[in-house]
C-alpha positions as CSV (number, residue, x, y, z in Angstrom):
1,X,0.0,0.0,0.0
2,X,2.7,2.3,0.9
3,X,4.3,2.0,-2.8
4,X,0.6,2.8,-4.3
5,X,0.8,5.6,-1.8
6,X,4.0,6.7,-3.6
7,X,3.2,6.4,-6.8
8,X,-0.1,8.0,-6.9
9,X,1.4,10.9,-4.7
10,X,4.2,11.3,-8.1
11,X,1.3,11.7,-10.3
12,X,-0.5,14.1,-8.5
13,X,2.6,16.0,-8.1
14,X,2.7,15.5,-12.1
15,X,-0.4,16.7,-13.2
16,X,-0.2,19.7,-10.6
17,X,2.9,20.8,-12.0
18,X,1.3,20.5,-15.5
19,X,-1.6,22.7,-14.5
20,X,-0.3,25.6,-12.1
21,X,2.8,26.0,-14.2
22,X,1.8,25.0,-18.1
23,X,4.5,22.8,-18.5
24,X,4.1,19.6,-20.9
25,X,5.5,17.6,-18.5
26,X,5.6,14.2,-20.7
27,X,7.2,16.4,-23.4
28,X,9.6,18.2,-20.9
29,X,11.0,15.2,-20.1
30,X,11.2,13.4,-23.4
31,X,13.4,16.6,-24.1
32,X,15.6,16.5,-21.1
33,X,19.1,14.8,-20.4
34,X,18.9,11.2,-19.6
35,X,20.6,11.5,-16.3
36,X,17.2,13.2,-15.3
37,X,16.0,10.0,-14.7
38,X,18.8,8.8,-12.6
39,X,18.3,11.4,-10.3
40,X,14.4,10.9,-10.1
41,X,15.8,7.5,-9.3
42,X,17.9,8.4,-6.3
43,X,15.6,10.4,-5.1
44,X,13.2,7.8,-5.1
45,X,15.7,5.3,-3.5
46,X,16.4,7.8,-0.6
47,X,12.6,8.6,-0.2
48,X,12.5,4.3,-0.1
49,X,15.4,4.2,2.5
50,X,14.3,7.0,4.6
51,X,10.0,5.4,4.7
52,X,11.8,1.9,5.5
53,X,14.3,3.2,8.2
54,X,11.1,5.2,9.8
55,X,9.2,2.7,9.8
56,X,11.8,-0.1,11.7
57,X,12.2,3.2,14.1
58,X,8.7,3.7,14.5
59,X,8.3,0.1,16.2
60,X,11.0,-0.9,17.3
61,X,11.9,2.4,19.5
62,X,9.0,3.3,21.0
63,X,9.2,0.4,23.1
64,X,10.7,0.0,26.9
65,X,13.1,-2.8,25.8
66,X,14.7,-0.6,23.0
67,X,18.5,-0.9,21.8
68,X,19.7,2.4,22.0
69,X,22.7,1.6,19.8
70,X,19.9,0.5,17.6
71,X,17.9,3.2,17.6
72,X,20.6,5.5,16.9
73,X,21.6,3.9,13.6
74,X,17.6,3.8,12.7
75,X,17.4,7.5,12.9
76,X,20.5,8.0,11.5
77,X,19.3,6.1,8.1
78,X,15.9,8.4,8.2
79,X,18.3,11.3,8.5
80,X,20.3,10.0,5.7
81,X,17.2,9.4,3.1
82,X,15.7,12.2,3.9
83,X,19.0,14.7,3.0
84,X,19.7,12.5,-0.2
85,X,16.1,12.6,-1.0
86,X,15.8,16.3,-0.9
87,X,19.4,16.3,-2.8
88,X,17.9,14.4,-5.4
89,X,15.0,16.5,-5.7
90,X,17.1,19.7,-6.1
91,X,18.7,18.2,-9.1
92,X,16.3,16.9,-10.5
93,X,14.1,20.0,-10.0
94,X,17.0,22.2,-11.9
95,X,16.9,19.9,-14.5
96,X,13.5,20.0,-15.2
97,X,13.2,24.1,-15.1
98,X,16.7,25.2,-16.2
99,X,16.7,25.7,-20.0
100,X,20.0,25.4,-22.3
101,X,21.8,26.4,-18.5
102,X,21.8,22.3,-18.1
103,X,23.7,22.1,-21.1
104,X,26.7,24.3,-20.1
105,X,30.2,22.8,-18.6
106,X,30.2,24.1,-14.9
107,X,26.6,23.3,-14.9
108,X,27.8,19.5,-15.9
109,X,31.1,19.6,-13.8
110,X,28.7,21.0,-10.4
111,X,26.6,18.1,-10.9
112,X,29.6,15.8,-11.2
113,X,30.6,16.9,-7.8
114,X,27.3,16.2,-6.3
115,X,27.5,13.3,-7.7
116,X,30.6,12.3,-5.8
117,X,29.8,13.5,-2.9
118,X,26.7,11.9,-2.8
119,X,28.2,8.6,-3.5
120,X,31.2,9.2,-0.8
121,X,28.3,9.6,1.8
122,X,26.1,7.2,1.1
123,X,29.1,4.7,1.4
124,X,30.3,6.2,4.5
125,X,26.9,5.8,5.9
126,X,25.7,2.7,4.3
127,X,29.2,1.4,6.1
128,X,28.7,2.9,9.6
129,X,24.6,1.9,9.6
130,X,25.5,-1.5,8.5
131,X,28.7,-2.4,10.5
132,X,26.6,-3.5,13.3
């Protein structure tokens, strides 16, 4: 239920997006980089991680016989989706609205360094949430 949750939620962001602002969306993003769809794809991913981590948090924390060690590492993964989601979001949000800007070489190499450092912290903290 939580995935229909999702995806209806992306297609009532879609068609609001499409009415408020004019934008063709399915053309828009027909016309737009490829790597568009890798962020919508993190962002997804982190929006995944962060629901899932809540969720274990949710009811396994809120009890009197809680691991605090545990618990720690469960909020730390919400933390972590939720930052990488909004990430993803941003890029993929400039993407969608810039115009030719996209297109232009510090535009390309600023994304390349998001890139990295997204991936240098998400193995940093896939490491530390999964050493125990």
């Amino acid at each position: 239920s939580s995935w229909g949750a999702f995806i209806v939620t992306v297609i009532i962001f879609a068609k609001y997006i499409q009415n408020i602002h004019k934008i063709n969306l399915k053309a828009e993003l027909k016309r737009k980089p490829r790597r568009l769809t890798h962020w919508f794809g993190f962002m997804a991913a982190s929006l995944i991680v962060s629901g899932s981590s809540g969720d274990i948090y949710a009811s396994t924390c809120h009890s009197e016989d809680r691991d605090e060690s545990y618990c720690t590492v469960a909020n730390r993964s919400v933390t972590l989706g939720v930052c990488t989601g909004f990430v993803g979001l941003s890029m993929s949000c400039i993407l969608v609205f810039s115009s030719d800007y996209a297109k232009k070489l510090i535009f390309l190499l600023a994304e390349l360094m998001v890139s990295l450092v997204m991936v240098i912290a998400n193995g940093i903290a896939v490491a530390h949430i999964t050493c125990e």
